[in-house]
N, C-alpha and C positions, 0 to 999 in steps of 0.2 A: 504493500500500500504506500510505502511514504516516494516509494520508486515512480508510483503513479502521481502524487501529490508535487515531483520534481518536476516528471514532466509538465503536468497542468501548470507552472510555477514558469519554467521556459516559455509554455504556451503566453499566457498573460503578461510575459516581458514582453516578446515579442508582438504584441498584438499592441499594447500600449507603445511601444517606439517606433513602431510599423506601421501595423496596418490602419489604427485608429486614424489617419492622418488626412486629413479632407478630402487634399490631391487625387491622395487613392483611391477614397470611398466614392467620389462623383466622379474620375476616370473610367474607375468598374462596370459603373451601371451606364454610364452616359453615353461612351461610344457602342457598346451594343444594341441601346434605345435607338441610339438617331439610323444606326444601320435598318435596324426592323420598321424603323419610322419612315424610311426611304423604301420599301419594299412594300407597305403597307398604302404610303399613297401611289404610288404607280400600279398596286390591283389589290385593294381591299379586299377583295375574294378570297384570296389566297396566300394571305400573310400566315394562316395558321398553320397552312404545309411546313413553312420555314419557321416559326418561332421557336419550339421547341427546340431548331437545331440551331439554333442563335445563344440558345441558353444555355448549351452545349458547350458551343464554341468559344461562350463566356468562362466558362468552367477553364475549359482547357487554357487559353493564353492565357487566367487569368490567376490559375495553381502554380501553374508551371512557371510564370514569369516570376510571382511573386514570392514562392519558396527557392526557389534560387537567387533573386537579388540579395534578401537576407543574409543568407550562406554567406555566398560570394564577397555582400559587403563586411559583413564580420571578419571574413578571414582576413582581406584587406586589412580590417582596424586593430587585430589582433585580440579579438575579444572570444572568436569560435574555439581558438587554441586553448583559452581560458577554458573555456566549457568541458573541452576534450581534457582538461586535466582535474578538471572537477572528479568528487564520488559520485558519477552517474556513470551509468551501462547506456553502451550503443544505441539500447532498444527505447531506454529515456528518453536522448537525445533527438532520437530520431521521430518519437511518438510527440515530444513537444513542441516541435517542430511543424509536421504537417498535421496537429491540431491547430494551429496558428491561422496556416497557412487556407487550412480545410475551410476553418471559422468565414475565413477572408471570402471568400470563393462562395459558399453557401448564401452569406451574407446578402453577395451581391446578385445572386444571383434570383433569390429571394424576392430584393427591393424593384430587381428588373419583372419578374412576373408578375409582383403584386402592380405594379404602373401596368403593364398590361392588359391586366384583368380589369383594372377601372379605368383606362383610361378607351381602351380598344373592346372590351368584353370578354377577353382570351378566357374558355371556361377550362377548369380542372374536375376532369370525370373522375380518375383516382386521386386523391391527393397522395395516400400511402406510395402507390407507385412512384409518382412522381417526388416524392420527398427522399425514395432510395434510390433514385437516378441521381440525384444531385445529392446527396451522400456519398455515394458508390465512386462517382464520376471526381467529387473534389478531393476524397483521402486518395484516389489513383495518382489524377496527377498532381497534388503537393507533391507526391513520394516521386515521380518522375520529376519534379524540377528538383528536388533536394542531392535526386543521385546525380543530373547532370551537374551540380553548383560542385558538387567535390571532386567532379573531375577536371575540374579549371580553376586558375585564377582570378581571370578578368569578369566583370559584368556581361562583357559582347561575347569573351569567349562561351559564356554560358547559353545564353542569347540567340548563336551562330549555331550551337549544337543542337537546342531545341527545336530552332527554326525549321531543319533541315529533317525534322521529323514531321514536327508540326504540320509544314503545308501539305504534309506528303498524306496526309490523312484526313486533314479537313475537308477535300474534295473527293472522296471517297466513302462516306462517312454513315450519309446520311442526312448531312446538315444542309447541302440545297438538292440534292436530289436526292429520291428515293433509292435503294438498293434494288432496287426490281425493273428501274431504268437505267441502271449501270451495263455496262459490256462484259458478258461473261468474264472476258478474260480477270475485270476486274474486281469480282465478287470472293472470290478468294482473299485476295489485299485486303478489303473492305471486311471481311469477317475475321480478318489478324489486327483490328484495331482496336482497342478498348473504345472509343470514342464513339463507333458504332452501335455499341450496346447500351450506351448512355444515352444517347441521342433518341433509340429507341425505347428506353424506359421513359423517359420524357413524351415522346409521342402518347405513349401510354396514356401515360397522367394527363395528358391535356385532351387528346383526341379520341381516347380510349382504342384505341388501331395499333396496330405492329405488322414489321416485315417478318414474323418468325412463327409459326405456328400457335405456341404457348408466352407468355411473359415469363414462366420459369426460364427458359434459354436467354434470353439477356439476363436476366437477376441473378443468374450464376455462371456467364461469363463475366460478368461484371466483379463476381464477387472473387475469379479465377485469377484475373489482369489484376485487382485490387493484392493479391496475395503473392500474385509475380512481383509486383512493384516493390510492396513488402523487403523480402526477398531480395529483390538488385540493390535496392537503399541500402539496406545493410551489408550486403558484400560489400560494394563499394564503399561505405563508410566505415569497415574495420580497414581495408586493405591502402585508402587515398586520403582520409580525412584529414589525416595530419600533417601529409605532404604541402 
């Protein structure tokens, strides 16, 4: 327990020196709104195909950016090394961390549905499902930007390495097109993505629809990629953290 009370302890630093911070918190929601705000007036029809994958998408640049800027800028200030020599285990460090980061992500992603819902009408037919897609989706990738932040130095190097994943799945995803108008070739790719199955539990919850037969198959792919990430986080944080 008090293992668990370090980590929540990490979490609340970093949330108070991070994420709390205006910049961040109208950054979050704001450039996703004005995206779906643009998609929405050019064919009000059809903003709710793409919302869910907007929220998504939110998730994803905005876990991933923001649990590795932290890393990244600690190590820079020499404050991460601190940590890593503190009485805490990997699994601390690493759980207080993308509670933080998870917080961040959830948050916004939250503030952007609920302006949705009153402002457009966007309805939520599950809520549950759609509360464990954005669960599911933010502990993924906080843990994917944490393992990228400790295999780099720089902010951009971290940045550079995401990127190069990043766009490589956001167009395959789920997020402006459906899986079912993808190109064969491409639905393989598409179902090696965790972002995939977020995207689809999100649909869930908003539109009550899925590309998958059952909603069990994304909820425990999700829960699969969430336990990979797990997983890489912490190899990569026993074997690079301290370099």
């Amino acid at each position: 327990m008090s293992q668990l009370r370090r980590a929540l302890a990490i979490s609340y630093k970093d949330t108070e020196s991070y994420y709390s911070k205006p910049p961040l918190v109208t950054w979050g929601i704001l450039f996703p709104a004005v995206l779906l705000l643009s998609v929405y007036v050019k064919d009000p029809s059809t903003y709710l195909a793409i919302a869910p994958g907007i929220i998504g998408m939110t998730l994803l640049f905005g876990n991933t950016s923001m649990a590795a800027i932290v890393v990244t800028f600690e190590k820079r200030a020499g404050t991460f090394q601190r940590l890593l020599l503190a009485p805490l285990s990997t699994r601390t460090i690493i759980l207080g961390k993308a509670l933080s980061a998870s917080a961040y992500g959830i948050a916004t992603a939250l503030a952007l549905s609920l302006g949705l819902k009153l402002a457009l009408g966007m309805p939520i037919v599950d809520p549950l499902i759609f509360l464990a897609g954005l669960i599911l989706g933010a502990g993924c990738f906080s843990l994917l930007g944490l393992t990228a932040a400790v295999m780099v130095r720089e902010v951009f190097e971290a940045m550079t390495l995401m990127n190069f994943f990043r766009f490589q799945i956001l167009f395959i995803s789920g997020v402006f097109m459906p899986l079912a108008q993808l190109p064969a070739w491409l639905k393989p790719l598409a179902l090696a993505s965790p972002l995939t199955y977020v995207v689809d539990l999100l649909h869930l919850g908003v539109t009550g629809r899925s590309e998958f037969v059952s909603p069990v198959i994304p909820l425990l792919a999700s829960l699969l990629f969430l336990l990979a990430s797990w997983l890489l986080a912490e190899a990569m944080f026993r074997s690079r953290a301290s370099r």
